[in-house]
N, C-alpha and C positions, 0 to 999 in steps of 0.2 A: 423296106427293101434292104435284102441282106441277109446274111447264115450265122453272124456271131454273136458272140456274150453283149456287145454291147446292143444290137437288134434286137434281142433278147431282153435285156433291160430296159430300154424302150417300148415292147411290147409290153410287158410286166407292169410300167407305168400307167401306160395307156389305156391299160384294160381296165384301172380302176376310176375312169371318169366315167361321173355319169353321164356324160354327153355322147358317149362313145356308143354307136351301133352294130357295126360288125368291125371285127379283127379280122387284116388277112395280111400274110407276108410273103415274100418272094424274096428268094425260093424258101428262107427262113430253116429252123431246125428244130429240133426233136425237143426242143424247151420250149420254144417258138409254141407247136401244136399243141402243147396243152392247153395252151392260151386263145388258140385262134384257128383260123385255117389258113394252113398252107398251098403255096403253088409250085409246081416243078420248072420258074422262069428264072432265069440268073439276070444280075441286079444289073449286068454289061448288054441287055438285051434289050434295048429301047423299045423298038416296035413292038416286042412280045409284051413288055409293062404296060405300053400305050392300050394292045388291046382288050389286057386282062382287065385293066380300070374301066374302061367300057365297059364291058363284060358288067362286071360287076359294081359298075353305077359309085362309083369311089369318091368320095368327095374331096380326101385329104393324101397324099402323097408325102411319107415321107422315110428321106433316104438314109441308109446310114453311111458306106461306105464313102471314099473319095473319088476311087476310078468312074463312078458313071458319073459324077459329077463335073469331072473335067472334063469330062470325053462330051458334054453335053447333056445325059438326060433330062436337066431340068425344063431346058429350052424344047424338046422336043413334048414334055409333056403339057407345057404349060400353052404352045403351040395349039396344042388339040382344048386349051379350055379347062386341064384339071393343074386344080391347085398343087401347090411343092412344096415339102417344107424342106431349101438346098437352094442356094447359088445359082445364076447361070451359068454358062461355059469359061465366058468372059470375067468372073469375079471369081471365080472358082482358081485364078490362076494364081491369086492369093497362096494357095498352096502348092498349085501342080506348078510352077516354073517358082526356083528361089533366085531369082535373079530379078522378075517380076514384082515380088514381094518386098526385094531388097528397094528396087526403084520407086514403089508403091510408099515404105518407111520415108524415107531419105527426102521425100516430095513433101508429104506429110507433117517433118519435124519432129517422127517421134524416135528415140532414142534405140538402136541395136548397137551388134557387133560391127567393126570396123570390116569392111575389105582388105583383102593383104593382094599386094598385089603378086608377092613374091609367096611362095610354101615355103615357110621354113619352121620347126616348133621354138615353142608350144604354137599350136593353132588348131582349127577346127576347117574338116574337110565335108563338103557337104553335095551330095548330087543334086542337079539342080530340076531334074526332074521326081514322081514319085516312087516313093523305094520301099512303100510297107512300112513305116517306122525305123528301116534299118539303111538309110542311106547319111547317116550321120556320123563321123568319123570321129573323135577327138585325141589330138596328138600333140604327147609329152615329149617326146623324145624322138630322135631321125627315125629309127626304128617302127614306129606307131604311123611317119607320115607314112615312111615309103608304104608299110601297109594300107595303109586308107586310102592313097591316092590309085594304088592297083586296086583295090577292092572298088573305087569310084571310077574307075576306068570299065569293069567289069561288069556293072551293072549298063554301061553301055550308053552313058546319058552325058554331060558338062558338066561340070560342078563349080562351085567356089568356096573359098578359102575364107575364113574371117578369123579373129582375132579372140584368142579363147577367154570367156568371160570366168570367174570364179564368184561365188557366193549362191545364195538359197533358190532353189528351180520354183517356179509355181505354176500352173496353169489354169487358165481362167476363163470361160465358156461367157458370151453375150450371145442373148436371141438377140435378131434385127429384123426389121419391117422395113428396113432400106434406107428410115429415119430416127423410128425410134428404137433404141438400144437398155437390155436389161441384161443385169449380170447371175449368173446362178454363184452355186460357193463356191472358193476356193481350192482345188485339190491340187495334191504334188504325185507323181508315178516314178516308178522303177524300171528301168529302159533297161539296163544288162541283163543275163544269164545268171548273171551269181551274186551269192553274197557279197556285203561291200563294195558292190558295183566293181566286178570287177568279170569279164568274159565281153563278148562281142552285145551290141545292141541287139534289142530284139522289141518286136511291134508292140513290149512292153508287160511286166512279168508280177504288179497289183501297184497299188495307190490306195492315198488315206484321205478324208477331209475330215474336219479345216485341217489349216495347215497353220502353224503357231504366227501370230505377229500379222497372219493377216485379216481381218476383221470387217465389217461393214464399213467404214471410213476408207479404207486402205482397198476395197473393191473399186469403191466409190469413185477413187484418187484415179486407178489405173485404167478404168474404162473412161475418163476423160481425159487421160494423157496418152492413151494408146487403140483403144479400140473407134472411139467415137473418129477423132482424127484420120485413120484407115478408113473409116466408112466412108468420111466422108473425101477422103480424097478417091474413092474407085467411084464415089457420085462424080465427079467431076471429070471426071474421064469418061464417062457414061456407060460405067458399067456397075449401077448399085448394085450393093449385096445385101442380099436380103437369106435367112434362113441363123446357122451357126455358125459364128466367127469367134475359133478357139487360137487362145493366143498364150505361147508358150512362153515364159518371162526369169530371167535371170536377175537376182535383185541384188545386186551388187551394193559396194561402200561406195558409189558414185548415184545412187542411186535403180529405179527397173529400166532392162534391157531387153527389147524383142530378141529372142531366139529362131522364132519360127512362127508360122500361123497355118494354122489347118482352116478348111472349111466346112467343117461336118464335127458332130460327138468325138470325143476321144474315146479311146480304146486301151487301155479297163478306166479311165477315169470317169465313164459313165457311170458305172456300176459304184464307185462310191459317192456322186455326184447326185443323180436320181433318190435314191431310197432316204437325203435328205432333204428333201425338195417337199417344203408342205403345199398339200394342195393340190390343185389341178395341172398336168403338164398341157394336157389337149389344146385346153385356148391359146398357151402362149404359143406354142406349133403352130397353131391355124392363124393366130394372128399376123406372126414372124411370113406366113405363107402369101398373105392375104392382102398385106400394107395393114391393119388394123390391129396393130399393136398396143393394146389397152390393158392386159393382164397384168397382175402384181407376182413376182418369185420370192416367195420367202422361204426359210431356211430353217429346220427343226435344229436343234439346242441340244444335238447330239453327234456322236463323232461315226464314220463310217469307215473302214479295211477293208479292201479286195485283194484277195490273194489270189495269182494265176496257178493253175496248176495245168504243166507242156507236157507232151512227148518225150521220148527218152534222148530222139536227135534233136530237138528242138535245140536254136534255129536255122540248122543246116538241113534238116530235110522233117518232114511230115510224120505222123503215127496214123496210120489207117489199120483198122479190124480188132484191135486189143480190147476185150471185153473189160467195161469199168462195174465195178460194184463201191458199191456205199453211198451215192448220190439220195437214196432216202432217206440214209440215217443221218447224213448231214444237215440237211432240211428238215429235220425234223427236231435241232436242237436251234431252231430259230433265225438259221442262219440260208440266206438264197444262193440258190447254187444257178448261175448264170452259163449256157451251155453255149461255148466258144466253135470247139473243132467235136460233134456226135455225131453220130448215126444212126439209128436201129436199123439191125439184122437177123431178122428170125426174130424179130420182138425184142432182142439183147441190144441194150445200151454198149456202143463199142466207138472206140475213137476215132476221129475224122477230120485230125489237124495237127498243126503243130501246137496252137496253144488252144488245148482240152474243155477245160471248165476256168469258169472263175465265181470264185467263192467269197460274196460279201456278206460282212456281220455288222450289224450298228450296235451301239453303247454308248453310256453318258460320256465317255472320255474317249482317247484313243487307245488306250493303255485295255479299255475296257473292249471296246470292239475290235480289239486284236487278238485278245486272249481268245474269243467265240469265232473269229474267223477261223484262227489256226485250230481248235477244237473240231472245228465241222472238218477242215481240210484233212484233219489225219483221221477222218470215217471214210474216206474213198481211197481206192486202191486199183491202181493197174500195173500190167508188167513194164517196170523201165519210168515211170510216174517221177518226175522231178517239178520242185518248187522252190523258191526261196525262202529261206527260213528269217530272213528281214527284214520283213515288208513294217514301216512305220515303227519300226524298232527304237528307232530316235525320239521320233516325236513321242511317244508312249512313255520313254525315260525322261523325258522333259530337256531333251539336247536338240540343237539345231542341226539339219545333215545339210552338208555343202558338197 
């Protein structure tokens, strides 16, 4: 369920299990059907998913996006008997309310950002409901709050204030079966617009794995100081979570700090997340869905770069109808071209979002599948086409980005 790069990547996955019988996505996209059959139901349309699964005898459900996870689909479909790989309503608020999430930590014992009770900078402004990636403010300077705190007024929702952390971002993906919890790799993403992070937040503009310094040990450490303890305190409030519980981590000189927790894939950190992922994803999906969480995740011994490639307003407003060319030649130096915001028109690939494609390359190193990302990215071309030129630029030179 879903229309973008990372649905995309997740079908892409999927399709290569041999367990797997039929592909079908809703409403999915124009990468999507190569792979599968499409349906013309949007992912906010419960009843319409419930009886397209009928329909077509579904065994496995699973979602990408976060809006119909909070809003409930998982309860409504799991109601009628078919499996989900996603949250209920009620453990989903992990994500959809940060005030929730914040009480959820603080219960728990595990380590975030402080509450302020006052704004004043440096700090970080945050709406407390869901904002696309883009309800995250960080401010330096009076200048930066009063903006954020208008910009978090704007989007119409509550917000809160916490205490700005500094040091190495990570983000770390566990499947759960509501008991037992496994971690995929490592990867870090690039939230702003521009170069050196530096323009407004955006629902995220590529990412690279691994990410230096964090390793098997160091996964190991963080899903029992932070993911497991989350779990299990929303067991204890009776509302387990079962599906993906992405948790976005600051690792400071005090040690890791929860930032945030999503409950579904990240977005693009699938797309270098997946394509190192040896082995089977299907079972651990079904078992995450199912309570029989028995699958092992292990991790190829190579590094992965996704570069987004947006619209020319991206993230102020959408690109619709711009014919894209090169997407085969891209693909065609090895490197998967993940279709975020397409469409076909008259049979012409043409844009149908604000962030376009995303283009991942693996390689022994980072250094190496950075080089093959950006080679494919400059085979595609449209009018107004903007991307960042540094993505994993750091880790590639062998520096830390903070």
């Amino acid at each position: 369920m879903g229309s973008g790069a990372r649905e995309h990547a997740l079908a892409w996955k999927l399709g290569q299990s041999p367990a797997l019988g039929e592909l079908h996505a809703a409403p999915g996209n124009p990468g999507i059907a190569s792979l599968g059959t499409c349906h013309p139901v949007r992912a906010e349309d419960g009843e319409g998913l419930l009886s397209l699964s009928r329909a077509l005898g579904i065994d496995l459900v699973v979602v990408g996006p976060e809006a119909p996870l909070v809003a409930g689909l998982a309860d409504t479909l799991r109601h009628a008997g078919v499996a989900v790989f996603g949250p209920t309503r009620a453990a989903a608020q992990i994500e959809g309310s940060k005030t929730f999430a914040k009480d959820v930590l603080e219960a728990a014992g595990v380590p975030t950002a402080r509450r302020l009770a006052v704004a004043r900078p440096p700090c970080v402004v945050k709406a407390d409901g869901l904002a696309a990636g883009k309800g995250v403010f960080v401010c330096r300077t009076r200048e930066e709050l009063d903006a954020g705190l208008t910009a978090a007024a704007r989007l119409g929702a509550d917000f809160v204030v916490e205490e700005l952390l500094e040091g190495e971002e990570v983000s770390l993906f566990a499947i759960s079966d509501g008991s037992r919890t496994i971690g995929l790799a490592p990867v870090q993403d690039f939230k702003r617009i521009g170069d050196h992070d530096t323009g407004p937040n955006t629902g995220g503009m590529g990412a690279y794995s691994p990410v230096p310094g964090v390793g098997e040990p160091e996964v190991e450490e963080l899903l029992e100081s932070v993911h497991r303890p989350v779990l299990a305190e929303l067991a204890r409030r009776g509302s387990p979570f079962s599906g993906l519980l992405y948790a976005g981590l600051m690792l400071t000189a005090d040690g890791p700090r929860v930032l945030e927790f999503n409950c579904r894939f990240g977005d693009p950190e699938t797309q270098s997340v997946l394509p190192r992922l040896e082995g089977d994803l299907l079972p651990l999906l079904w078992g995450g869905a199912t309570g029989e969480l028995h699958a092992e995740a292990s991790v190829q011994d190579d590094a992965a770069v996704t570069v987004v490639v947006a619209g020319a307003g991206y993230p102020e407003r959408s690109d619709v109808g711009t014919p894209i060319e090169g997407v085969e030649d891209a693909e065609a130096t090895g490197a998967l071209v993940f279709h975020a915001g397409t469409a076909l028109h008259d049979g012409r690939l043409v844009t149908s979002g604000g962030r376009v494609l995303a283009v991942t390359a693996t390689g022994a190193d980072v250094a190496a599948a950075r080089a093959l990302a950006y080679d494919a990215v400059n085979r595609i071309s449209f009018e107004g086409m903007q991307f960042r030129q540094d993505i994993a630029l750091s880790a590639a030179e062998g520096h830390v980005r903070t």
